[in-house]
C-alpha positions as CSV (number, residue, x, y, z in Angstrom):
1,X,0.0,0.0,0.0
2,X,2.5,2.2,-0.8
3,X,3.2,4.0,-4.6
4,X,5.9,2.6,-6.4
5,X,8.2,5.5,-5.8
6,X,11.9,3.6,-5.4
7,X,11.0,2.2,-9.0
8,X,9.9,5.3,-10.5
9,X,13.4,7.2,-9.3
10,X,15.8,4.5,-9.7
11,X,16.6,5.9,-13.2
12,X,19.8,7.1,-15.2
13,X,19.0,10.5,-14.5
14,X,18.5,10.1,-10.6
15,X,21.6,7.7,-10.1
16,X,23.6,10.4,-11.3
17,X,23.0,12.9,-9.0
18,X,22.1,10.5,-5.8
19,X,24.1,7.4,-5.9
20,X,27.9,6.7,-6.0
21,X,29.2,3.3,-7.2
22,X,28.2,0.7,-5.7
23,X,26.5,2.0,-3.2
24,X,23.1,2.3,-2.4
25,X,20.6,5.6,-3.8
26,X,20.4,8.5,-1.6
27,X,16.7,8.1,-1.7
28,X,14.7,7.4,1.4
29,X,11.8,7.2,3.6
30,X,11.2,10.0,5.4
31,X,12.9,9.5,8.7
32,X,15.4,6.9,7.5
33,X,18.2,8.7,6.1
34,X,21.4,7.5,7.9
35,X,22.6,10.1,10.0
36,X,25.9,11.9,8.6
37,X,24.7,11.2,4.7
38,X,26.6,12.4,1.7
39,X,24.9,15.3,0.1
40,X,22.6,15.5,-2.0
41,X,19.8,13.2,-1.0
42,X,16.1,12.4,-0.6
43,X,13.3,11.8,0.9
44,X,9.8,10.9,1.0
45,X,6.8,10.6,2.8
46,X,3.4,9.6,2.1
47,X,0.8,12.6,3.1
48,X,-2.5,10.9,2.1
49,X,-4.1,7.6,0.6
50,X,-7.6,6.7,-0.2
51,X,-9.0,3.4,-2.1
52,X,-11.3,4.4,-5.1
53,X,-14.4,3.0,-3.4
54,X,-17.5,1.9,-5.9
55,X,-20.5,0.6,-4.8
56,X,-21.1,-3.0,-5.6
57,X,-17.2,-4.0,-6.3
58,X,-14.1,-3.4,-4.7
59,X,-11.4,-0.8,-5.3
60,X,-9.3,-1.6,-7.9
61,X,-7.0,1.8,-7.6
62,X,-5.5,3.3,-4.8
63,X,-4.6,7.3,-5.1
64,X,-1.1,8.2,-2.9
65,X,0.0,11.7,-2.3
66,X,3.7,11.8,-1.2
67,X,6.0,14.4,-0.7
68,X,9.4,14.7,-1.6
69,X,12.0,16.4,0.3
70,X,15.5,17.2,-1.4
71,X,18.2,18.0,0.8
72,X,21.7,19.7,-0.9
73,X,25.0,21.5,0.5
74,X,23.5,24.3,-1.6
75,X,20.3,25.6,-3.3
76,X,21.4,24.8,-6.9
77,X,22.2,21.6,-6.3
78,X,18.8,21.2,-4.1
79,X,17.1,22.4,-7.5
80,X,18.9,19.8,-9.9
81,X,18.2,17.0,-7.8
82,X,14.7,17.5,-7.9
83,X,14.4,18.3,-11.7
84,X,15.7,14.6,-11.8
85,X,13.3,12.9,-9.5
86,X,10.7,15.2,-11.5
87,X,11.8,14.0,-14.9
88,X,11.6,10.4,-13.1
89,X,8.5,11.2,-11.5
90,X,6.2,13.0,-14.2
91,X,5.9,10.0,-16.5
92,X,3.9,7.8,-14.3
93,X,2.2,10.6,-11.3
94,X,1.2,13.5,-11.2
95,X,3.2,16.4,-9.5
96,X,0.8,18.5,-7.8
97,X,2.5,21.1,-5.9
98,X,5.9,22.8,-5.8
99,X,6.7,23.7,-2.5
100,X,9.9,25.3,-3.2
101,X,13.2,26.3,-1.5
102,X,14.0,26.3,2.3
103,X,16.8,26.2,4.2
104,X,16.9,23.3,7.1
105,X,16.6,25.2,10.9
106,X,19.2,21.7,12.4
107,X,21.5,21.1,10.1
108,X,21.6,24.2,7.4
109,X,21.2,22.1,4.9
110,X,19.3,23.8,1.7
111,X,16.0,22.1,0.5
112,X,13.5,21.6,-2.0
113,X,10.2,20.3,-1.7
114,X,7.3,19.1,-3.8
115,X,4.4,16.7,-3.9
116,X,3.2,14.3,-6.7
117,X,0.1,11.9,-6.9
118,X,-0.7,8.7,-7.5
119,X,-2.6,6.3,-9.0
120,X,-2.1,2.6,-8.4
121,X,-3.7,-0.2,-9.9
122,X,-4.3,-2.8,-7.3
């Protein structure tokens, strides 16, 4: 009951900016980033979900909303990364909100946000 996110992102253009050889992508959920992780990364979290409900059969979609959280050493790098995960993203959701440029109040770090939607088949 999740979207199918990590398959989505795990492209060219994403592994370029968020994964170094042989290790793993930079591209988490939200709350499980190992503490002390390389810059640029990820992360996501699922805001809302709701079965498409019909009376007289069962759901056979599911809609996710997620949000996606890019954190960078600066705001240009922020940006690229999540021009990737959009170009990833866009071809299979919808993105539904740009949320835009922050700056992290703990750790300084600059971020990006933005949301996208989804529509599963069950």
């Amino acid at each position: 009951m999740y979207p199918p996110i990590f398959a989505a992102v795990n492209v060219p253009g994403v592994r370029a900016l968020l994964q170094d050889a042989g290790k793993e992508l930079r591209f988490y959920l939200f709350g499980l980033a190992p503490q002390g992780v390389k810059y640029p990364y990820a992360v996501w979290r699922q805001v809302f979900g709701q079965p498409e409900n019909y009376l007289g059969e069962a759901p056979d979609l599911d809609t996710f909303g997620t949000q996606i959280d890019v954190y960078a050493n600066d705001p240009s790098s922020a940006r690229a990364v999540a021009a990737a995960l959009r170009n990833a993203i866009e071809p299979v959701a919808h993105i539904t909100a740009w949320r835009g440029d922050g700056t992290d109040p703990v750790t300084n770090s600059k971020t990006f946000t933005f949301e996208a939607e989804w529509k599963t088949a069950r």
